[in-house]
C-alpha positions, -999 to +999 in steps of 0.1 A: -345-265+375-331-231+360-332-205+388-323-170+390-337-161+425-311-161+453-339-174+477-348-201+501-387-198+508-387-166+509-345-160+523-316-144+505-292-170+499-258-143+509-235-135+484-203-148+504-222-185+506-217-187+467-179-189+466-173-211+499-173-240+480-163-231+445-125-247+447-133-276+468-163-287+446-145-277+415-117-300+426-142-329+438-161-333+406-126-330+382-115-357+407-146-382+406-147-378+368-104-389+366-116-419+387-150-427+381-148-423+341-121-452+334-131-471+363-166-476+350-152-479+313-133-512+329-163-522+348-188-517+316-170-542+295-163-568+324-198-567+333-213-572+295-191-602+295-205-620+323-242-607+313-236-630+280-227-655+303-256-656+318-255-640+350-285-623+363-259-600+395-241-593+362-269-572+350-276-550+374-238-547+379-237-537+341-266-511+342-253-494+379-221-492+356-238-474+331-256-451+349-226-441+369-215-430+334-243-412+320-237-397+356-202-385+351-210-372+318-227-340+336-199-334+359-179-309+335-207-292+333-211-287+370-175-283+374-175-252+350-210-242+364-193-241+401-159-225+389-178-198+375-196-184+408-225-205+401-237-189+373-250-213+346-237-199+307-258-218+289-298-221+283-328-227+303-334-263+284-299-269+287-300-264+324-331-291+327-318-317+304-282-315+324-298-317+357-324-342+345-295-366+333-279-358+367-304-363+394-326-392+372-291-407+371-287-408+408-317-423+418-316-449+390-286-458+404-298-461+440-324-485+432-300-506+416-280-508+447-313-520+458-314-545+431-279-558+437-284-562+482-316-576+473-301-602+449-274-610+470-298-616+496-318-642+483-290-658+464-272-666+497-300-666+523-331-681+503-303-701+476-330-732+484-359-714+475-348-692+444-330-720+426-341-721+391-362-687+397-333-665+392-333-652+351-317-631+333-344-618+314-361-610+347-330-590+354-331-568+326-373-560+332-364-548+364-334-527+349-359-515+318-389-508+347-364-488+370-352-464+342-386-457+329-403-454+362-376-429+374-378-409+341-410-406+341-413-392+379-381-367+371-398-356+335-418-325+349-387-307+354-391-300+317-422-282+324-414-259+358-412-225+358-383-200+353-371-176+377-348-140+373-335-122+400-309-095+399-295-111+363-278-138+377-290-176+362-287-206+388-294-239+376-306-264+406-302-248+436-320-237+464-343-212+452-385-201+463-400-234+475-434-243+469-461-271+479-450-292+447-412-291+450-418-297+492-440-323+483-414-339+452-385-337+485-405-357+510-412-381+482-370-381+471-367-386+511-387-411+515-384-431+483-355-424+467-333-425+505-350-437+535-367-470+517-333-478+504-317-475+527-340-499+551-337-524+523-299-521+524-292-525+560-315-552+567-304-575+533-269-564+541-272-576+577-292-607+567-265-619+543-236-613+566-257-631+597-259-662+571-218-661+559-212-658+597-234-694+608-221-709+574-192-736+585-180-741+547-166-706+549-130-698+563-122-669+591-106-645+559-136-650+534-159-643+565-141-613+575-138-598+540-175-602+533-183-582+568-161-554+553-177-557+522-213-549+543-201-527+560-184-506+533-215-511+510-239-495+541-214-466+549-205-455+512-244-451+506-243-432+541-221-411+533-226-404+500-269-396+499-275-387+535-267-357+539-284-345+504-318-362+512-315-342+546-311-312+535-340-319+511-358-327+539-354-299+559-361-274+528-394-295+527-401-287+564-394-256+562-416-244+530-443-255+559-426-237+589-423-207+565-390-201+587-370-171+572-337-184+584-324-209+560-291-192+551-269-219+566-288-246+538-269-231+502-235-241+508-243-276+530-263-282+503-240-278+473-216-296+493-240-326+499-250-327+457-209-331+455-209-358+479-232-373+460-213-376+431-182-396+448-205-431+449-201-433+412-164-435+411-163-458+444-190-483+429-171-497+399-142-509+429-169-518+455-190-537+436-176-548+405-143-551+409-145-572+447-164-599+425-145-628+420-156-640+386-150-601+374-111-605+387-110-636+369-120-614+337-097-592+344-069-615+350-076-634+321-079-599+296-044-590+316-030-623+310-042-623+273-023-584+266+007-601+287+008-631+260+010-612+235+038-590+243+059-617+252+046-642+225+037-668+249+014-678+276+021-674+316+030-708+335+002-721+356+027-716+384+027-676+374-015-675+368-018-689+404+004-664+421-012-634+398-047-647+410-034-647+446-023-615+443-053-599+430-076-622+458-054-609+482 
């Protein structure tokens, strides 16, 4: 929310702790917008294709792809709003729609990382029992439910107080805690981090223990679907844990009414930028590693290639261009 107080339940925030990370976070989000914005452009359209096709990953592939970029579309604003010292130019509303895009963006996507382990899961583990049960339509529910659900949780942001201290206007940081906003960061915590998180590891873990006892599978396509786990586990790592810590240990603190909190601004700042790099990694991860997206891609490349040269590649060429983007 918009905030001009410098405090942390009931702590100055030091003036020095505002600039630490003004270059490094400036540089980060110009960064993950380069990468993230034409990556996810790419992914959008391959993904729509194979929705029409029919393909019920497909859609959750397609709505993580557009949330990334709904995503990315606040990080200007964030970039200027760090370049300048942390001091937000524009109006309150502004502030809460920005941030409300931002952070309703983030947990949307989350749960759609859910959606897409989960999927996975029961498409390799349980393929037996979910033949014929797996729909499209039921896809895009889930997708519809996950949005609203998400909005509708994030929506009282439009209604929290204001805060002025000393002039200055912040817009989402820490700032006076109270009993609802401790309560809202267990519930992010909890919800929106440690749930997911349990869901990932143990569908993750699931479907590599079944590619591992499977004997139609060779020792490469076995080994690159461990990487794939493992990358999909540690990028969520990496990129939300320490955020939903720090959130938790503002929330514990509000109770411990501890004075010394200090140390939390620039962690914290530097943990919403983290954040920020799974949009541009996800379009790579788990759109682009797909083989039927490569394919697309291939095919779109091959189509461009035909036309500048006025003919069509030799099957000899396609194989050794789908080789190459396999490999």
């Amino acid at each position: 929310m918009y905030e001009g107080c410098r405090t942390v339940v009931g702590c100055a925030v030091g003036v020095t702790e505002e600039f630490k990370d003004r270059l490094p976070l400036t540089l980060l989000y110009s960064g993950v917008m380069v990468i993230g914005l034409p990556a996810n452009l790419l992914t959008l359209f391959l993904n729509w294709m194979q929705v029409r096709r029919k393909n019920v990953l497909a859609v959750y592939l397609w709505g993580l792809s557009l949330c990334d970029l709904t995503y990315l579309g606040t990080l200007p604003v964030w970039a200027d709003y760090v370049s300048r010292g942390h001091i937000w130019q524009w109006s309150s509303f502004a502030c809460k729609v920005t941030g409300f895009i931002f952070f309703t963006n983030m947990y949307i996507s989350i749960f759609l990382l859910c959606c897409i382990s989960y999927d996975r899961y029961t498409a390799v583990v349980h393929s037996l029992e979910v033949r014929g049960l797996r729909h499209r339509r039921h896809a895009v529910l889930v997708l519809v439910v996950i949005v609203f659900v998400v909005a509708i949780v994030h929506s009282p942001v439009f209604i929290m107080k204001e805060g002025a201290a000393e002039g200055l206007k912040r817009c989402f940081e820490p700032s006076q805690s109270s009993a609802m906003v401790a309560g809202f960061n267990y519930a992010r915590f909890t919800f929106g981090f440690l749930l997911p998180l349990v869901l990932l590891v143990f569908t993750n873990q699931r479907v590599l223990a079944s590619v591992q006892r499977s004997t139609g599978l060779g020792g490469e396509q076995k080994r690159r679907v461990r990487l794939l786990v493992v990358a999909v586990v540690l990028l969520f790592l990496v990129c939300f844990t320490p955020y939903h810590l720090i959130l938790l240990a503002r929330a514990i603190s509000f109770h411990l009414d501890s004075g010394d909190c200090e140390f939390m601004y620039t962690p914290y700042t530097i943990s919403l930028g983290l954040a920020t790099v799974n949009s541009a990694v996800n379009p790579i991860l788990y759109v682009l590693a797909s083989k039927n997206i490569r394919k697309d891609l291939w095919q779109g490349l091959a189509q461009l290639c035909g036309q500048e040269n006025a003919g069509v590649p030799s099957s000899s060429s396609q194989n050794q261009v789908q080789q190459s983007i396999k490999s």
